[in-house]
Steps between C-alpha positions, in 0.01 A plus 500: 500500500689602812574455841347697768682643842335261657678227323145368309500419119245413255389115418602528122892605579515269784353205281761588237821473771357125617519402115876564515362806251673841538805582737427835693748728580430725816756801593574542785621875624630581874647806637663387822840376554401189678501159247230577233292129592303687789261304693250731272629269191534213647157514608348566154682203350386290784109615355612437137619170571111451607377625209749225340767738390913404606797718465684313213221324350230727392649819664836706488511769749736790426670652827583880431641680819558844556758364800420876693557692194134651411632658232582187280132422543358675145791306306442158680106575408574565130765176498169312583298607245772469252487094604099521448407327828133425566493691831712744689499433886618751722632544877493848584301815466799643231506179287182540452479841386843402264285211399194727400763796332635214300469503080149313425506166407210210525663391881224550824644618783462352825574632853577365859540656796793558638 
């Protein structure tokens, strides 16, 4: 199971994170030079802590940024698969097509707007 762009999960994987179950590991992969926790993350955290997830708890986010240089993007990508996150989350029209060009792995992706 997964997590949609729209931030909605299924029951089962939600269930399991209230039982103190599995920790999820989300990447997260930006593009712009500005700091990586865009109001575009912090806004999907805020919806996961509905859904009864919390940074440090049942959830470790990993912040990749491309800090302006698009062309780190593909390597950042593959460093995410490499630490088998649940999810890649992207900010930027080039993240996501580094996140899509990345080497396959069992990790969604996941995009905002940005």
């Amino acid at each position: 199971a997964g997590i949609d762009h729209l931030g909605r999960q299924p029951l089962p994987l939600a269930a399991e994170a209230q039982r103190g179950g599995k920790v999820y590991r989300i990447g997260y992969l930006s593009e712009p030079v500005s700091d990586p926790r865009s109001p575009y993350l912090g806004a999907f955290l805020g919806g996961m802590r509905t859904l009864g997830y919390t940074e440090g708890e049942n959830l470790v986010i990993e912040l990749r940024s491309a800090h302006g240089n698009p062309g780190a993007l593909p390597d950042l990508a593959t460093g995410l698969t490499r630490l088998r996150v649940d999810v890649i989350l992207t900010a930027g029209d080039r993240a996501v097509r580094a996140a899509q060009g990345r080497p396959r792995s069992s990790a969604a992706r996941v995009q905002t707007a940005a």
